[in-house]
C-alpha distance (Angstrom), angle and dihedral (degrees) to the residues before:
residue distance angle dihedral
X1 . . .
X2 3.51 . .
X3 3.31 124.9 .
X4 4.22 123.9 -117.6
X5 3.72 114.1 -122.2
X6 4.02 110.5 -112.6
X7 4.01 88.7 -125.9
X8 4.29 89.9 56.7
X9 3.79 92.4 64.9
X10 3.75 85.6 53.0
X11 3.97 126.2 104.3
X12 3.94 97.5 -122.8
X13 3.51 125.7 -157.2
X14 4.22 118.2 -119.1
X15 3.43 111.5 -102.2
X16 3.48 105.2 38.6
X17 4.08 141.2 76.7
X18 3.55 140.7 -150.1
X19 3.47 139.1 -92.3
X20 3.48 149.1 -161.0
X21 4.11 127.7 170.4
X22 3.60 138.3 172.2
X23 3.83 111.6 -144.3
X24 3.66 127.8 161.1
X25 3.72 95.0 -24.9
X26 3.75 102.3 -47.3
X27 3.65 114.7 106.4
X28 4.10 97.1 -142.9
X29 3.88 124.1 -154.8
X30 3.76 132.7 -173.4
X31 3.67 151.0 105.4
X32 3.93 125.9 -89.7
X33 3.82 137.6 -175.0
X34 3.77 117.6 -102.6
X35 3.90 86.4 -134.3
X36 3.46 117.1 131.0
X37 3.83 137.0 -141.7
X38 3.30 134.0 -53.5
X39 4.11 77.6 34.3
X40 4.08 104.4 112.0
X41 3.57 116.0 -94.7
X42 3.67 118.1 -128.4
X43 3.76 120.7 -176.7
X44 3.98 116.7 -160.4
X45 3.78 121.1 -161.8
X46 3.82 123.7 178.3
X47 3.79 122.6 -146.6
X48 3.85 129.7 -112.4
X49 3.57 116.3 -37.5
X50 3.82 92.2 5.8
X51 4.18 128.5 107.9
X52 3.03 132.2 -161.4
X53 3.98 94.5 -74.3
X54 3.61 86.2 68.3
X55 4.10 72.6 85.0
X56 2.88 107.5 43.7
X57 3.96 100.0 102.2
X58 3.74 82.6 52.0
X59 3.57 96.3 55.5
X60 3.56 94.0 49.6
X61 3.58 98.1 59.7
X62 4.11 97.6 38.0
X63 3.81 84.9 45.4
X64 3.75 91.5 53.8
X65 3.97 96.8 58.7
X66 3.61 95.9 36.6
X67 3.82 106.3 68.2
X68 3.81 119.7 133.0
X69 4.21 87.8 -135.1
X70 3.74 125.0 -97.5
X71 3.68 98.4 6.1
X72 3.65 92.9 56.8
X73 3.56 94.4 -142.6
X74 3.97 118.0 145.7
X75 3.75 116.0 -106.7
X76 3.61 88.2 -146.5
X77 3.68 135.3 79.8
X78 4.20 104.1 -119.8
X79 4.07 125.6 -169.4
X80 3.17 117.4 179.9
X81 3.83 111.8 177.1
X82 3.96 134.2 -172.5
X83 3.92 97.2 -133.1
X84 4.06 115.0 -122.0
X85 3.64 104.7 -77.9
X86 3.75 97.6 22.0
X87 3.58 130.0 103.8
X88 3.17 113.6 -47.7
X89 4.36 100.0 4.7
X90 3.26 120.1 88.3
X91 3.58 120.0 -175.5
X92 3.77 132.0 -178.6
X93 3.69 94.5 176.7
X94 4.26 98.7 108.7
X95 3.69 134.9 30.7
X96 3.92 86.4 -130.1
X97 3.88 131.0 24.4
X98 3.92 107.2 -143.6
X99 3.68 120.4 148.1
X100 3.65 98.6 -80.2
X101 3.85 88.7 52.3
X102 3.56 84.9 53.3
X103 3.81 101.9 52.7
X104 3.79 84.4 40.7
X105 3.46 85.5 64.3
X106 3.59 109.2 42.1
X107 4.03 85.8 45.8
X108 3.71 85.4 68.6
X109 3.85 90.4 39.8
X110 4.00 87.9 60.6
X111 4.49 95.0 41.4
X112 4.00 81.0 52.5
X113 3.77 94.5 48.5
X114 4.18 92.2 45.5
X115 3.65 91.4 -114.3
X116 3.42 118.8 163.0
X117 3.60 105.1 -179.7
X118 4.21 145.8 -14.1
X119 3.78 123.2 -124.6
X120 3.70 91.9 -168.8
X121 3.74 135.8 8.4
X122 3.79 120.1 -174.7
X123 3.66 128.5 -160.5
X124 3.42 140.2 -172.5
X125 3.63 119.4 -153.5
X126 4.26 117.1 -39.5
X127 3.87 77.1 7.0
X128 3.41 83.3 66.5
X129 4.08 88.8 63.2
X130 3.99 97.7 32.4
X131 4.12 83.2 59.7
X132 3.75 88.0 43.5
X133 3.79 88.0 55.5
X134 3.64 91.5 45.1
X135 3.42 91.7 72.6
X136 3.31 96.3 42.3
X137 3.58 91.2 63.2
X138 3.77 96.3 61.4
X139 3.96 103.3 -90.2
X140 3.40 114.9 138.7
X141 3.75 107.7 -103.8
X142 3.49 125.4 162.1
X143 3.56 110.0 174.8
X144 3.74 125.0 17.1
X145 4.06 123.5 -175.5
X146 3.44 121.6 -172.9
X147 3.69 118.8 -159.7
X148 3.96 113.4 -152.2
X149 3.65 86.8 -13.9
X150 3.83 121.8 -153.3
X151 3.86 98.2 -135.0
X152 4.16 108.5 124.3
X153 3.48 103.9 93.0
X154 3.98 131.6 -121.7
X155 3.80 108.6 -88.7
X156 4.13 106.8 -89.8
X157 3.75 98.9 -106.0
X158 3.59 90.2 58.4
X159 4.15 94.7 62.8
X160 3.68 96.1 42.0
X161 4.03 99.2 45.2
X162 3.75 121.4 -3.5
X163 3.69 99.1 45.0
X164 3.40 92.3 63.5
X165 3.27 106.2 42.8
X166 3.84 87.5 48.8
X167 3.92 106.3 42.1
X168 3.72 95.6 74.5
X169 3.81 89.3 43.9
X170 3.72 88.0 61.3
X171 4.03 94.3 39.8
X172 3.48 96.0 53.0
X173 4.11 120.5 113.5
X174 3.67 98.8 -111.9
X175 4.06 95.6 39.4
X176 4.09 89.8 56.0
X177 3.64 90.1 39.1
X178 3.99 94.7 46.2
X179 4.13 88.3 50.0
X180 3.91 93.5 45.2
X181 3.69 89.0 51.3
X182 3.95 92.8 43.7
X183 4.14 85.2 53.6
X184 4.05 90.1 53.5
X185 3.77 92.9 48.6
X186 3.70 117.5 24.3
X187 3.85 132.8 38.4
X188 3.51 93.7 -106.4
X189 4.15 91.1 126.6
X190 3.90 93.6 56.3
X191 3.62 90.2 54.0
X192 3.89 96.5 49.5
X193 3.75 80.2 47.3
X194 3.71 100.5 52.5
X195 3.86 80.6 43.6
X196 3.54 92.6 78.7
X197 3.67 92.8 55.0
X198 3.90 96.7 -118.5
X199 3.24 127.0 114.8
X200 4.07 116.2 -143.8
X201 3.75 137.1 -172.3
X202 4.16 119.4 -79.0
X203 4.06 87.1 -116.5
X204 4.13 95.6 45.1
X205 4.12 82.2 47.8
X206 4.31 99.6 48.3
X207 4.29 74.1 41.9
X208 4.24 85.4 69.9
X209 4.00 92.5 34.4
X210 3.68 87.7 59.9
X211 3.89 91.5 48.0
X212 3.53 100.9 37.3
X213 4.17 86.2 53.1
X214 3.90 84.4 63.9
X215 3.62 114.1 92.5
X216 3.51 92.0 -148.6
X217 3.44 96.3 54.6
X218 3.65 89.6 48.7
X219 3.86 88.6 55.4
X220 3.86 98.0 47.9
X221 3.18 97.3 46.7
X222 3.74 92.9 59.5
X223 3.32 95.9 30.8
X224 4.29 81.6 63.0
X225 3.53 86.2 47.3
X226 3.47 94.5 55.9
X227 3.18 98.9 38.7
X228 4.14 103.2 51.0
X229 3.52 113.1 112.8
X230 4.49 105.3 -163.1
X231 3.82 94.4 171.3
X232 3.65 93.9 58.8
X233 3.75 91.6 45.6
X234 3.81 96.6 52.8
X235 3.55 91.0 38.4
X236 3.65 81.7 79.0
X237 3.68 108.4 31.8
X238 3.94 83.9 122.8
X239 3.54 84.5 78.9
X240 3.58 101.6 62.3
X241 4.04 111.0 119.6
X242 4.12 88.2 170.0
X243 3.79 117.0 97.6
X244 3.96 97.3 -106.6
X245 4.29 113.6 -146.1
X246 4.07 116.1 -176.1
X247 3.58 111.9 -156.8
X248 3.84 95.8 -167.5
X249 3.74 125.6 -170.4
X250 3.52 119.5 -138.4
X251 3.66 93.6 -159.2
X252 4.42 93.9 39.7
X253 3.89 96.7 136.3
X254 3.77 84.8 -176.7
X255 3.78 95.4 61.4
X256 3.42 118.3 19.7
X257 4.27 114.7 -125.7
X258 3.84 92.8 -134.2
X259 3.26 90.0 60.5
X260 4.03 107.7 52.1
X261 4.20 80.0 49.5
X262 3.29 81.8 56.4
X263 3.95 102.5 48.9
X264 4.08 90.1 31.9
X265 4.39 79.6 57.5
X266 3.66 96.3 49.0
X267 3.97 99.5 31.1
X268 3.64 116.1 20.6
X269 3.81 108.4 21.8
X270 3.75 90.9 165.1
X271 3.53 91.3 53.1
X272 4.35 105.7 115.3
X273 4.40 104.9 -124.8
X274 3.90 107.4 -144.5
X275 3.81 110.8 -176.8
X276 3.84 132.5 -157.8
X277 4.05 140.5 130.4
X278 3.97 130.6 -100.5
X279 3.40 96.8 109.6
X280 3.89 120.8 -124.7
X281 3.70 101.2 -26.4
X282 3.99 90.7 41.5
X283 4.03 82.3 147.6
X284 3.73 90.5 74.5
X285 3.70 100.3 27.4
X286 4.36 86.0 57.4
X287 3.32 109.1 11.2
X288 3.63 87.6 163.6
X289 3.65 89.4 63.4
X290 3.88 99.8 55.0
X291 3.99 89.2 36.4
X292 3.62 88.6 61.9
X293 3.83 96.5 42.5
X294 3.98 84.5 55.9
X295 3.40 96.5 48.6
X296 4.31 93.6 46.7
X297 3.76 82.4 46.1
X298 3.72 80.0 57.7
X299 3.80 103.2 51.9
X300 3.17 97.5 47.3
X301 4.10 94.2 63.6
């Protein structure tokens, strides 16, 4: 018997399709707009341990105001991928998946797909950085707005001793099988949730019970985790020809506000610093909020 594809037992939003696409040894998986060209491109990327339901709110709302009339097709170019690792991706492409792995990736993503160049991408949290290194990497970009964005470094004693000493902890077999099987049968994924001081719709939260029951979920998110390497993206934030937009949450117990004014100071001063509340997943606590940031972003091409 066949098996069902991951993305069919998922809630999609109108307007949009699935896809699947082997490039380069990564086995991609998502949903995109049917909009054509010269509709705006926007390119969505969750953070660690997210897919791309972790947009789903979002996409509801941006997808509801941007309908070319009766056909009620999108006048906007939407993708929406799983990153490698996550969900429904799998990718055996690097030993490691840091953020440069991860643009490296979803460069080759865009060649395959004919894409010339993004008007927007939005990212939520290490998305935030992957998008960040995107650009850095020569792909056209020109705006980039990351929502709760995952920029303030770990403290400096955690890259030069416990991080390695506790990535292939983590990696191992029975540690990703022992934290897949603690997402099945305890509450362990509401609490990280609550963690992050938002508080997000029943169906978005039995969304990252399903993924975090996955052992390879488990194991790319940490792996992405492990594997993200801040300092050396800051290091050249200089660099950054994309138009940079913070959306910052005041609340974010996850990443702490003082510190992204801090990092947007001393590495992107041109970034622009939107505040609000909704803690860490503020994309599915208001997705009106972010939906309407995109589509300002937009108008203002």
């Amino acid at each position: 018997m066949s098996r069902q594809p991951a993305y069919a037992r998922i809630s999609m939003p109108a307007g949009l399709e699935a896809f699947d696409l082997e490039v380069q040894g990564c086995a991609w998986s998502g949903w995109r707009s049917t909009g054509k060209a010269p509709a705006p491109l926007i390119l969505m990327l969750h953070g660690t341990g997210g897919s791309r339901v972790s947009w789903r709110p979002v996409l509801n709302e941006l997808l509801k105001s941007h309908s070319a009339g009766p056909s009620s097709q999108p006048d906007l170019q939407l993708l929406i991928p799983d990153l490698p690792g996550h969900d429904a991706t799998h990718c055996a492409r690097h030993s490691t998946h840091g953020l440069r792995e991860m643009a490296d990736d979803l460069q080759s993503l865009l060649q395959a797909l004919g894409i010339q160049k993004v008007d927007l991408v939005v990212g939520h949290s290490a998305g935030a950085a992957v998008a960040i290194w995107l650009s850095l990497l020569g792909v056209p970009i020109q705006k980039i707005l990351g929502v709760a964005p995952s920029l303030v470094p770990p403290p400096a004693f955690y890259n030069l001793m416990l991080g390695p000493l506790l990535t292939p902890l983590f990696v191992s077999g029975p540690s990703v099988s022992g934290l897949s099987a603690l997402a099945r049968g305890t509450r362990i994924v509401d609490g990280l949730i609550a963690s992050t001081g938002s508080r997000i719709p029943d169906d978005q939260q039995e969304e990252y019970r399903r993924i975090f029951a996955q052992r390879s979920h488990v194991r790319g998110a940490i792996e992405f985790m492990a594997g993200t390497d801040l300092p050396a993206l800051l290091a050249r934030g200089h660099e950054l020809t994309a138009d940079l937009n913070l959306l910052i949450a005041e609340d974010d117990r996850w990443i702490p506000a003082s510190g992204l004014r801090r990092v947007a100071r001393d590495h992107f001063p041109k970034a622009d610093l939107q505040f609000c509340t909704g803690g860490h997943l503020v994309q599915e606590v208001n997705p009106g909020l972010v939906a309407t940031t995109i589509k300002n972003l937009m108008t203002t091409r």
